[in-house]
ROFI-809412 format. One record per residue: residue in one letter; z, y negated, x of N, C-alpha, C, O, CB in turn. Coordinates in steps of 0.001 Angstrom, whole numbers, plus 500000, padded with zeros to 6 digits. Glycine has a CB too. Layout:
N
AZYXZYXZYXZYXZYX;...
! end
This chain:
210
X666545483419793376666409483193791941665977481752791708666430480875792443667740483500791195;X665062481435790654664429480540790523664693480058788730664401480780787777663027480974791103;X665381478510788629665357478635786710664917477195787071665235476513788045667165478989785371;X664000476878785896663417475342785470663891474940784351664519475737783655661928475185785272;X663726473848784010664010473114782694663184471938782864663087471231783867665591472727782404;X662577471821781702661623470680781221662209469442780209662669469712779099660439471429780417;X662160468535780549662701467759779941661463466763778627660241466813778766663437467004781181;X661858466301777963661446466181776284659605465436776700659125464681777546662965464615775053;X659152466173775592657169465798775424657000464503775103656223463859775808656191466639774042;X657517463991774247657093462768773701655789463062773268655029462096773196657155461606774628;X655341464195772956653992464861772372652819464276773146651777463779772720653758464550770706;X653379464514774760652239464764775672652167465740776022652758465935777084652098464183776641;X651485466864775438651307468193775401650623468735776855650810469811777422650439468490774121;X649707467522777275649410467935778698649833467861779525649428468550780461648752467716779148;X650862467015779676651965466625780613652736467953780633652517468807781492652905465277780105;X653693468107779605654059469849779335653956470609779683654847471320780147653851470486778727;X652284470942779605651262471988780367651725472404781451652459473350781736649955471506780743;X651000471246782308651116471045783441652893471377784199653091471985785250650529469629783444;X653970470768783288654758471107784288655687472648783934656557473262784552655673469762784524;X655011472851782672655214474314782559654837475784783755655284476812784264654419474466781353;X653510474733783634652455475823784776653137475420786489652945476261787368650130475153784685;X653796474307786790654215474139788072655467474687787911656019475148788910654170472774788631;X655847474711787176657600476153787411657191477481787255657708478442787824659129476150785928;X656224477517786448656341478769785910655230479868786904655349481060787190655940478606784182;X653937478652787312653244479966788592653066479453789714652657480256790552651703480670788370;X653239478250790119653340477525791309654873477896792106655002478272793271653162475897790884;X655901477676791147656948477940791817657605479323791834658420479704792675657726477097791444;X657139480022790795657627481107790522658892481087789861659756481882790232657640481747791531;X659141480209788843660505480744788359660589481809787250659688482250786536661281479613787862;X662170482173787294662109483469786577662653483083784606662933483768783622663429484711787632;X662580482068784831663109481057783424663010479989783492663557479279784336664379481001782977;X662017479500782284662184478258781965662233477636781120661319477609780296661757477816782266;X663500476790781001663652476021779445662982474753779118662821473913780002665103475634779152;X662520474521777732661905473729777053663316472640776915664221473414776605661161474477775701;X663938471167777004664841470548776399663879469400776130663743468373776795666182470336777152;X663154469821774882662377468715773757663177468810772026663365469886771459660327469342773581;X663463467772771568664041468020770041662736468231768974662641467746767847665042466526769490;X661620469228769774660709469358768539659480470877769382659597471333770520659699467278768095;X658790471147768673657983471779768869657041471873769732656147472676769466657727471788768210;X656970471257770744655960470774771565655616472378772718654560472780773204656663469119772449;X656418472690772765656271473967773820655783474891772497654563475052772509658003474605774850;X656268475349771686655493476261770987654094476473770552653517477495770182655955476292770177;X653463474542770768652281474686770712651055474619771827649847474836771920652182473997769928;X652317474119772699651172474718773940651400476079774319650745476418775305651249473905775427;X652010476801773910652058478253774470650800479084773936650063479988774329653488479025773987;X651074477790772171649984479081771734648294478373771696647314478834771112650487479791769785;X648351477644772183646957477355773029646665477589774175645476477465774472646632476277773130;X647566477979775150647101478222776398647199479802776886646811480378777902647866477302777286;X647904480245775678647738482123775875646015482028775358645117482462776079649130483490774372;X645771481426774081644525481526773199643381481160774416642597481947774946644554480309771709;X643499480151774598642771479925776275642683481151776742641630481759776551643664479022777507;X643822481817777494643707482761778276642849483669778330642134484025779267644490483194778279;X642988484261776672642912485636776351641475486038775304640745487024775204644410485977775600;X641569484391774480640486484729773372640752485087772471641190486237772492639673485467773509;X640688484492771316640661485034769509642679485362769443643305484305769520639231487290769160;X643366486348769347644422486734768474644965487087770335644611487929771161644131488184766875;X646150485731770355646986486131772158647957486945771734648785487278772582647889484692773242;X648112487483770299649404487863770086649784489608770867648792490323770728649543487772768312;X650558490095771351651056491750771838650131492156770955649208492402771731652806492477771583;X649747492385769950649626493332768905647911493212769162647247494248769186650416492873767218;X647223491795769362646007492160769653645808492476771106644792492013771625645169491199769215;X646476493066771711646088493562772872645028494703773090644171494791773969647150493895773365;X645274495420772210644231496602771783643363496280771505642461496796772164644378497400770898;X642929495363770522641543495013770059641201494308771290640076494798771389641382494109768631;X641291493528772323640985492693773400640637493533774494639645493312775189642058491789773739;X641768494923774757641218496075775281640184496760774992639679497276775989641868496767775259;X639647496980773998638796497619773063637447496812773751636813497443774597639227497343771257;X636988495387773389636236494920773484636024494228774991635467493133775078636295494381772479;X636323494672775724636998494052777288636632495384778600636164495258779731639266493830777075;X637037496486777919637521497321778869636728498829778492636427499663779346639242497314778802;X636424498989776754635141499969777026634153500559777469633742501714777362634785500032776817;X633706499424778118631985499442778820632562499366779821632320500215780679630653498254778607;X633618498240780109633900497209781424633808498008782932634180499135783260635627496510781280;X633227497048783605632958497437785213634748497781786257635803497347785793631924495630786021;X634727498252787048636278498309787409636504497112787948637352497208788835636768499428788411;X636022495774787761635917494696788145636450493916786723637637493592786686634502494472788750;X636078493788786225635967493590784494637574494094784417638494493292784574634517494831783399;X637695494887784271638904495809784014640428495421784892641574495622784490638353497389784485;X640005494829786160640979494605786960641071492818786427642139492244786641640580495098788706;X640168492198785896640280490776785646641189491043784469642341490715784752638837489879785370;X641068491527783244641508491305782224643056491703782557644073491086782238640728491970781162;X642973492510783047644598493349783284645511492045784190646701491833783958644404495263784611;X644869491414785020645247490524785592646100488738784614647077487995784705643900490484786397;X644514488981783576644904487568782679646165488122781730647179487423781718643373486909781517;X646146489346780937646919489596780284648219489823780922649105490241780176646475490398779654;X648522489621782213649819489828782927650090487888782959651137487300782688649598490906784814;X649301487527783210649580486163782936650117485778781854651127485091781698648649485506783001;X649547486152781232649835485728779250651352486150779241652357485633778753648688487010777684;X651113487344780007652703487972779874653963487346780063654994487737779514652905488940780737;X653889486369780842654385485620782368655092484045780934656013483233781029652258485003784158;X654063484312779816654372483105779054655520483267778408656205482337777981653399482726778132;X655763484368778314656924484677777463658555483968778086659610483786777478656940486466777417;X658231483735779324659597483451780567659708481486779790660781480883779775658762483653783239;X658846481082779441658671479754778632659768479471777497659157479629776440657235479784777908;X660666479240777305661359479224775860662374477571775711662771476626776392662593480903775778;X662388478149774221663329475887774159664562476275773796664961477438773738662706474238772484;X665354474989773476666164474901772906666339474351771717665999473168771704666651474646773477;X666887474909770342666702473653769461667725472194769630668704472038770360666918474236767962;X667234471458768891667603470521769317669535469912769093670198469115769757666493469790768757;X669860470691767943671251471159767499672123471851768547673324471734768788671105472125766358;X671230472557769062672234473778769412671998474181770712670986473781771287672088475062768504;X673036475149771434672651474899773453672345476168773572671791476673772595674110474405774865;X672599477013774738672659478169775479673296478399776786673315477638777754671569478472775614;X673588479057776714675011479574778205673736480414779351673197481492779102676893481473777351;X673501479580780565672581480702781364673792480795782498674726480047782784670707480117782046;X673278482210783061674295482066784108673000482152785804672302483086786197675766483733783844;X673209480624786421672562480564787746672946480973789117673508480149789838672349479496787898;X672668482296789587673623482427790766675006482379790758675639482015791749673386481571791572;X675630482786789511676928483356789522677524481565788838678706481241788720677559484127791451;X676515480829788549677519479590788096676993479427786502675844479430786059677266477903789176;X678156479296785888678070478966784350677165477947783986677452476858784485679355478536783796;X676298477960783368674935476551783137675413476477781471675649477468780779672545477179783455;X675478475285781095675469475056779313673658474045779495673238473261780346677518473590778439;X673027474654778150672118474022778602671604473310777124671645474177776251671148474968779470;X671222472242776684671176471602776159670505470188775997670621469359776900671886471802776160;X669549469813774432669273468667774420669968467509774677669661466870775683668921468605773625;X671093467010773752671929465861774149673324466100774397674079466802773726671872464877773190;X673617465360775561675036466060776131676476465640775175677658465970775279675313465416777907;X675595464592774044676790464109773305677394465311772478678539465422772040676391462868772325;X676211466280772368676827467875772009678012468126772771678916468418771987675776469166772406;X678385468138773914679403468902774582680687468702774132681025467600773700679410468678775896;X681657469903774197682864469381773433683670470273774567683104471055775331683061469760771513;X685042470027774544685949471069775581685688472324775882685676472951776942687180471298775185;X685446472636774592685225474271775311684090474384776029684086475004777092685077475522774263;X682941473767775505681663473960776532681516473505777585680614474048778223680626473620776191;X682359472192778397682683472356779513683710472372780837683534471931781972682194472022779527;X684822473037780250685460473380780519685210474926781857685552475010783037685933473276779324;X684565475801781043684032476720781756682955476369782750682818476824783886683632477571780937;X682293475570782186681366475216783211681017474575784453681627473639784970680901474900782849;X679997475145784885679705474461787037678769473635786494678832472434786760678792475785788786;X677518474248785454676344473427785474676245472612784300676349473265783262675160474204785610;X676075471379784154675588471064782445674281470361782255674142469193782617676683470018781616;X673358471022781718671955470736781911671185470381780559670735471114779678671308471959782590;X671195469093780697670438468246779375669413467579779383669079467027780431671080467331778831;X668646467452778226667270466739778050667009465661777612665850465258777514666557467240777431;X668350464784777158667857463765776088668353462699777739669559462554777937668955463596773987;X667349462063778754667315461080779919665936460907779965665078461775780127667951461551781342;X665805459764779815664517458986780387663915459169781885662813459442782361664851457522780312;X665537458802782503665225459095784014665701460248784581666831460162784102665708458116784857;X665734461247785215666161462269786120667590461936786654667849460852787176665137462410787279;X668367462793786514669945462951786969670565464223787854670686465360787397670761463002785635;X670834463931788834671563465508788994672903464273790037672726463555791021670179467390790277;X674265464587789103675257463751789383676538465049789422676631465891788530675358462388788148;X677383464995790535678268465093790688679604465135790538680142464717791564678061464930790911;X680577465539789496681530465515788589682885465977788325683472466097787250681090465822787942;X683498466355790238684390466945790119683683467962790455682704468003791200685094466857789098;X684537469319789516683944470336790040682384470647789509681602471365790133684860471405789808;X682175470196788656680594469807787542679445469201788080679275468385788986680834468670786320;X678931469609787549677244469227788545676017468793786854675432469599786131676320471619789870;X676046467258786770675060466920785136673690467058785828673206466483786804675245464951784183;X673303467856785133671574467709785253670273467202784560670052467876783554671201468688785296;X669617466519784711669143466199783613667489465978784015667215464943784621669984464968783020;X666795466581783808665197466813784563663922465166784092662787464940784512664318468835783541;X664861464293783028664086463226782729663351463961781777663410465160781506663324462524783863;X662356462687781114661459462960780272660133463280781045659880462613782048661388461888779332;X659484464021780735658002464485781159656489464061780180655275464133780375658138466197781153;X657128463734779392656000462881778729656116461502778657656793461150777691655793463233777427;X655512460220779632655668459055779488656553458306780589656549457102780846656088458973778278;X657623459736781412658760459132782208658032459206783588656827459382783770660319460001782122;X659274458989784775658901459389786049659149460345786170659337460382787386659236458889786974;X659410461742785646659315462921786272659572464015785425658515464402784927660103462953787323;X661107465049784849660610466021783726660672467263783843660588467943782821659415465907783419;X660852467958785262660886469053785688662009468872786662662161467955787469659631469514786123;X662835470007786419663723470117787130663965471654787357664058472408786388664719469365786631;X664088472204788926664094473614789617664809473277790382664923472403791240662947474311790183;X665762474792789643667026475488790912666751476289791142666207477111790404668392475824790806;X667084476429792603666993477329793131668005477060794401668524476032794836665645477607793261;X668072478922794943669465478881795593668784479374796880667732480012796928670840479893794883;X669861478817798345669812479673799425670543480474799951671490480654799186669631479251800142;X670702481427801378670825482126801911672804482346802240673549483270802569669758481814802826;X672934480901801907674365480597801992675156480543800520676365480428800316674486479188802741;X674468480619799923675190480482798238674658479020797251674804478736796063677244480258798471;X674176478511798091674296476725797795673063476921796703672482477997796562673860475315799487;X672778475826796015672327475680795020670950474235795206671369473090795371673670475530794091;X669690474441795163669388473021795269668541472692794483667502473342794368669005472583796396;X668880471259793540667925470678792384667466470236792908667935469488793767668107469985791354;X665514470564792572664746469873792970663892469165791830663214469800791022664148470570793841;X663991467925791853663274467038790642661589466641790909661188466116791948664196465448790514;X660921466924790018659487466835789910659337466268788849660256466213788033658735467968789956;X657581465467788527656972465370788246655720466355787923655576467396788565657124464692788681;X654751465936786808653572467226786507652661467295787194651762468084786901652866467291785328;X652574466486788356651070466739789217651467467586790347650525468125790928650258465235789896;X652984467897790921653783468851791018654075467924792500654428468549793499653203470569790867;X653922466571792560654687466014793442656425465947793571656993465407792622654189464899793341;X657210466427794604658605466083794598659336464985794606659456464676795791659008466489795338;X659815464327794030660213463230793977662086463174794473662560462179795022659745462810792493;X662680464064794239664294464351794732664353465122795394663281465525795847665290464703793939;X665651465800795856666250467001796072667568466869795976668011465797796389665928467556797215;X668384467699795520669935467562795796670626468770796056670432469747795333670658466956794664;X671746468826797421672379470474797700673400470477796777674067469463796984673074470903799336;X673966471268795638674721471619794972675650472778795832675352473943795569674023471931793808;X676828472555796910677497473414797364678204474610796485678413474535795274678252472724797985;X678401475285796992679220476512796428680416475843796229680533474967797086679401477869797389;X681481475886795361683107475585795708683570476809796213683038477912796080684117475136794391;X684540476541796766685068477677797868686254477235797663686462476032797825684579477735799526;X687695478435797108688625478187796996689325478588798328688733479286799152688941478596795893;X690598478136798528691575478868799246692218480084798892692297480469797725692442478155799427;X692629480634799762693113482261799867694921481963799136695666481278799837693085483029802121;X695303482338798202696667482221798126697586483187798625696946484236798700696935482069796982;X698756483377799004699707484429799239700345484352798371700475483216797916700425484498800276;X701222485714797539701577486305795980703053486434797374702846486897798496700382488201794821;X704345485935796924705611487122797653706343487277796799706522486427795927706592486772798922;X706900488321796840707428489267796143709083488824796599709554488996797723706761490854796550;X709679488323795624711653487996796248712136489255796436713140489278797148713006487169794961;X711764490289796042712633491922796452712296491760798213713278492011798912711593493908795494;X711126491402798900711066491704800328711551490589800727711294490690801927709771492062800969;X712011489698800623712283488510800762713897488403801049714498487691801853711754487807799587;X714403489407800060715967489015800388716617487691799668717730487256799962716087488728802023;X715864487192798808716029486144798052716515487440796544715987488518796271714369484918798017;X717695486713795860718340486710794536717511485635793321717953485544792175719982486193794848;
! end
């Protein structure tokens, strides 16, 4: 399993782009969050489906795009378009946060709160939580906290880096990897599993204890 988070535009929309497109088809993740306090992902989505696709990217003009695409079209023709519109599809895995308010993901079985500024967090939100993953850092964070793991992918418009991908291995473990948009790596960090101890429950009836 693969989740990204983008950290804030500073309304460098190409910067964005770019590290949208390196989580989202370079790396293959299966989610990825926007943590910008403004609109910046909504408008590259809807320029770079429009790119994609031509005239109206919306579901609904799919038909008319079929229509004019795939009537005549060669089985060549036909296998391209089916191809871009699975892409377009692929945009939908893109989504933000507003800037008020968080979301609970769950990564490989660990609780994620995910969020613009962590000055949001209050007891209850992390209390439950393994992961806490925020956008409002200049620089890139993935810090250590007890049982808590802060994440924070930096800014991607203007900063050193902006993208931040988890992903897990074969053993349970967890590893943030921090990027930049030209899709150079710049970190890595292993986020272990916690692993409790086994307790024994005894019962004073077998015990012979009063």
């Amino acid at each position: 399993m693969r989740f990204a988070v983008l950290g804030p535009a500073n309304d460098d929309l190409v910067a964005l782009e770019k590290g949208a497109n390196l989580a989202l088809f370079e790396h293959g993740a299966e989610r990825v969050i926007y943590l910008g306090p403004d609109d910046a992902l909504d408008r590259v989505v809807r320029d770079w489906a429009t790119r994609m696709v031509g005239g109206d990217p919306s579901d609904e003009g799919i038909w008319d795009r079929a229509a004019q695409r795939c009537a005549e079209g060669s089985p060549d023709q036909i296998d391209r378009f089916i191809a871009v519109e699975r892409r377009r599809e692929r945009l939908k895995a893109l989504r933000c946060v507003p800037a008020a308010s968080r979301t609970v993901e769950m990564v490989e079985g660990r609780l994620a709160v995910v969020l613009y500024d962590k000055a949001l967090l209050d007891e209850e939100d992390i209390m439950p939580a393994s992961l806490l993953i925020f956008g409002k850092s200049r620089e890139p964070l993935v810090r250590q906290v007890g049982s808590r793991t802060f994440i924070s992918p930096g800014e991607i418009g203007g900063g050193p880096a902006g993208i931040a991908l988890l992903s897990d291995d074969e053993n349970g473990d967890l590893t943030v990897s921090i990027y930049e948009p030209a899709g150079g790596l710049l970190e890595s960090h292993v986020v272990p599993t916690l692993r409790t101890g086994k307790f024994m429950v005894v019962d004073k009836a077998t015990t012979g204890e009063s």
